[in-house]
C-alpha positions in Angstrom: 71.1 23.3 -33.5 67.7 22.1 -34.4 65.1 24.7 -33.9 61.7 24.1 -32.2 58.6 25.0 -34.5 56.1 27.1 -32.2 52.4 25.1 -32.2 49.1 26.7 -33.7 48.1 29.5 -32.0 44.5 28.4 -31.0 45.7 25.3 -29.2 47.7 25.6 -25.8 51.2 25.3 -25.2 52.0 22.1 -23.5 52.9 22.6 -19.9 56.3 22.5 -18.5 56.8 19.9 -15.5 57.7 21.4 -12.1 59.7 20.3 -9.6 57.6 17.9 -7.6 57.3 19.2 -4.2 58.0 16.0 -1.4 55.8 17.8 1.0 52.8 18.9 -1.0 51.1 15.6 0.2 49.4 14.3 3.3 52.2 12.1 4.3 54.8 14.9 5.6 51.8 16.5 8.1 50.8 12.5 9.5 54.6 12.0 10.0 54.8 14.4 11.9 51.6 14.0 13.7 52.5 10.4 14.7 55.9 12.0 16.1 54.3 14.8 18.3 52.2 12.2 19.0 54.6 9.2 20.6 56.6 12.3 21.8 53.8 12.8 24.5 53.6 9.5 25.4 55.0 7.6 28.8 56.7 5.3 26.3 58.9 7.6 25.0 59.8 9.5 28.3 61.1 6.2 29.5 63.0 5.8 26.8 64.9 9.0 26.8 65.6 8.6 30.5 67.6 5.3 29.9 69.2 6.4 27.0 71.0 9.2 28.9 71.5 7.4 32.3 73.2 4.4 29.9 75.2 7.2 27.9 76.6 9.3 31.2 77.5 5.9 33.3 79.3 4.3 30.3 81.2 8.0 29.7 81.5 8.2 33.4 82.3 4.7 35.0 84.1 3.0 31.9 88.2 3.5 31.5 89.0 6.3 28.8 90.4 4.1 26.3 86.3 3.0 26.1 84.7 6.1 26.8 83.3 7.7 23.2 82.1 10.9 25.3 84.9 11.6 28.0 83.2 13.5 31.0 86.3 15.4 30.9 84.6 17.2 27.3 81.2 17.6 29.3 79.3 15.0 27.4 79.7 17.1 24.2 78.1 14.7 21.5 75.3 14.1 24.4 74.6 17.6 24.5 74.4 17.9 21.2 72.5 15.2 20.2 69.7 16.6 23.1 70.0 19.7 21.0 69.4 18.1 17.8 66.5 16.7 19.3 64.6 20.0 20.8 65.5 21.9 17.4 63.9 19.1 15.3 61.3 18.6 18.1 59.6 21.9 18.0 58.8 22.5 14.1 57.0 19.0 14.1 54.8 19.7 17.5 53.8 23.1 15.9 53.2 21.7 12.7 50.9 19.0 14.6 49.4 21.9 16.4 48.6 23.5 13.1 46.7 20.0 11.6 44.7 20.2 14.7 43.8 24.0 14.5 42.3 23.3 10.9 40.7 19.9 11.8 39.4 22.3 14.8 38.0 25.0 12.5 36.5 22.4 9.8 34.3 20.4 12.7 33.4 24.0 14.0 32.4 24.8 10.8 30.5 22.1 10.4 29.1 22.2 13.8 27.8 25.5 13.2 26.1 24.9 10.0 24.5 21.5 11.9 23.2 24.0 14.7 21.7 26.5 12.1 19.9 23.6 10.2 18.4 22.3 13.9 17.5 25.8 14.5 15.5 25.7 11.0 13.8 22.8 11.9 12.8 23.7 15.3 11.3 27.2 13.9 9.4 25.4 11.0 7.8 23.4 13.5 6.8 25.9 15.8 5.4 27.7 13.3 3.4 24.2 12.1 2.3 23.6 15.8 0.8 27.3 16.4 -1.0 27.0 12.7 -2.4 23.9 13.9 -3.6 25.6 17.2 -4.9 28.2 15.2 -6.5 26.2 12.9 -7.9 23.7 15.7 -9.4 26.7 17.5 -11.9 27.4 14.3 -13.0 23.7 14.7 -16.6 23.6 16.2 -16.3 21.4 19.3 -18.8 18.8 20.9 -19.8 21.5 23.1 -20.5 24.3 20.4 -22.5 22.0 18.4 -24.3 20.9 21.5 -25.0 24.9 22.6 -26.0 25.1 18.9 -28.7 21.9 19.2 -29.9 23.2 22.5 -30.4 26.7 21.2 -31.9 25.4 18.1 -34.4 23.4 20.2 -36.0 26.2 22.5 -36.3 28.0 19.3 -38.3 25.5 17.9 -40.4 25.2 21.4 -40.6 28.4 21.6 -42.5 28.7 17.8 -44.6 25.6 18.5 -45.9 27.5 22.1 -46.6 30.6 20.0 -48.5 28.9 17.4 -50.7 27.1 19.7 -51.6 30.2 21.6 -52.5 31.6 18.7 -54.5 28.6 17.6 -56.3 28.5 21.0 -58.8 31.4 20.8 -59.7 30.2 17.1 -60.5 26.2 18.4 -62.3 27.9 21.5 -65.1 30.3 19.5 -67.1 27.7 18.1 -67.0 25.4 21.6 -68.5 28.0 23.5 -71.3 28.4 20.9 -72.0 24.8 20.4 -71.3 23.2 23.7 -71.7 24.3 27.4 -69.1 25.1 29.8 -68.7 21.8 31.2 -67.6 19.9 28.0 -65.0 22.8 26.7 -61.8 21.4 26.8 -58.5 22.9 26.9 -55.9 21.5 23.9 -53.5 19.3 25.3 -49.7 20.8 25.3 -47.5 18.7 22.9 -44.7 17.0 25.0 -41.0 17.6 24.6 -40.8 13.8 23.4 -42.7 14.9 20.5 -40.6 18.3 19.7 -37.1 16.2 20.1 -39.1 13.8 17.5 -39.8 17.1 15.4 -36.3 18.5 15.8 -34.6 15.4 15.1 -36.9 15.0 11.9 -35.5 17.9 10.5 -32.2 17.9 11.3 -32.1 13.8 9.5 -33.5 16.1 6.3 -31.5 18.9 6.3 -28.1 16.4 6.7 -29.6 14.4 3.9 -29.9 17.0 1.2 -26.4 18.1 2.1 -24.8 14.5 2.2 -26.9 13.5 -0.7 -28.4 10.5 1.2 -30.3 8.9 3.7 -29.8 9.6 7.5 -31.1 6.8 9.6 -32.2 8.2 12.5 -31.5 6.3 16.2 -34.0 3.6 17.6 -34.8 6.4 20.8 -35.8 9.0 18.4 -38.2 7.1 16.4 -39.9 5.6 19.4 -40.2 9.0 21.5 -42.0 9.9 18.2 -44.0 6.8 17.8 -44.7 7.1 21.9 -46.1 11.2 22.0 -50.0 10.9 22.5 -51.6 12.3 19.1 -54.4 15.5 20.5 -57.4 14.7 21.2 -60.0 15.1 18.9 -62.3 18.2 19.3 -66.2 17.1 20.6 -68.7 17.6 17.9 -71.5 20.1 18.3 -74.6 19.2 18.6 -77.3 19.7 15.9 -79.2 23.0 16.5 -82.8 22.7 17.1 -85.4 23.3 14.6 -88.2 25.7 14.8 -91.5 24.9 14.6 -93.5 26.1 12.0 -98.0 26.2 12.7 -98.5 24.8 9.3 -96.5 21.8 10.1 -99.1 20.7 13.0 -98.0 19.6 16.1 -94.3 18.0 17.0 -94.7 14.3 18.3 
């Protein structure tokens, strides 16, 4: 007897072949699915219902010599073929049942991971919609820029009054030494036209040195400048009176 020579140690031995296992596969489990399955069906109900009404009338009404199930045995071979039947019956409808229970756990499985991912999504964009509330409510609105324009503008009023009241008791001095009473004149206020004119001026600069451009200013701003009466020119005094002098002889 020939003896076998044992490989090299650093390479595996080669692997025995099993018994192959007939019910290892899928096709055992859909068998028996596709039984459990026409077993619950009205097809198959029928079926067994003729089957033993033809088996007990031929036992029953045929002569003995044709009978294969005498009635006088009880229907033995019917009764256990029926038993045949319910023993074989059972294994494959729990196995079925058992198919379905995993197929049951595997979509729950799933369903539960799909439900966590939704539940992700739906946080993330909450979380996106309140950071874009949040971020909307820093944004300075139509009406806060307005506020900002209108406060702007009565401060610049408000600077333009003072200066001219300060200005006035300078311009009135002199008037009151040169002329009479009756041709001093009060300076003429500047109109809002003029101010808006002012305002909007320096707000065109100030958004073109940040912009690094021109700002074209609207037609309505430009004419309420254009329109504004300039102030009236203050009279000229007239020229003080020279005194006369004996040496020069007498005035004309």
């Amino acid at each position: 007897m020939a003896e076998s020579t044992p490989g090299p140690l650093d390479s595996p031995a080669p692997r025995r072949r099993a018994l192959r296992n007939p019910f290892r596969g899928d096709a055992f489990g859909k068998a028996a699915e596709g039984f459990a399955r026409f077993m619950g069906t009205p097809a198959f109900l029928v079926g067994m219902t003729l089957f033993c009404a033809i088996w007990l009338s031929w036992n029953s009404l045929m002569p003995e010599s044709a009978q294969f199930d005498p009635r006088a045995l009880n229907f033995t071979l019917l009764t256990l073929i029926l038993s045949l039947q319910a023993s074989y019956a059972a294994p494959l409808l729990l196995l079925a049942q058992n198919r379905q229970d995993d197929r049951d756990r595997v979509q729950a499985e799933q369903d539960r991971q799909s439900n966590e991912r939704n539940h992700a999504t739906t946080d993330f964009i909450t979380r996106e919609i309140a950071s874009l509330r949040l971020a909307l409510n820093d944004v300075a609105t139509r009406d806060f820029v307005r506020g900002e324009l209108r406060d702007l503008l009565e401060e610049l009023e408000g600077e333009e009054r003072g200066a001219e009241g300060e200005d006035r008791p300078h311009r009135a001095a002199p008037r009151s030494r040169t002329a009479g009473p009756a041709d001093a004149r009060q300076p003429s206020p500047v109109p809002d036209a003029r101010l808006r004119a002012i305002l909007r001026e320096e707000l065109a600069a100030v958004l073109a040195e940040r912009s690094g451009g021109a700002v074209t200013m609207p037609e309505g701003a430009e004419a309420g400048s254009a329109s504004a009466p300039a102030p009236s020119p203050a009279p000229e005094a007239a020229p003080a009176p020279r005194p006369h002098r004996p040496e020069e002889g007498p005035r004309p």
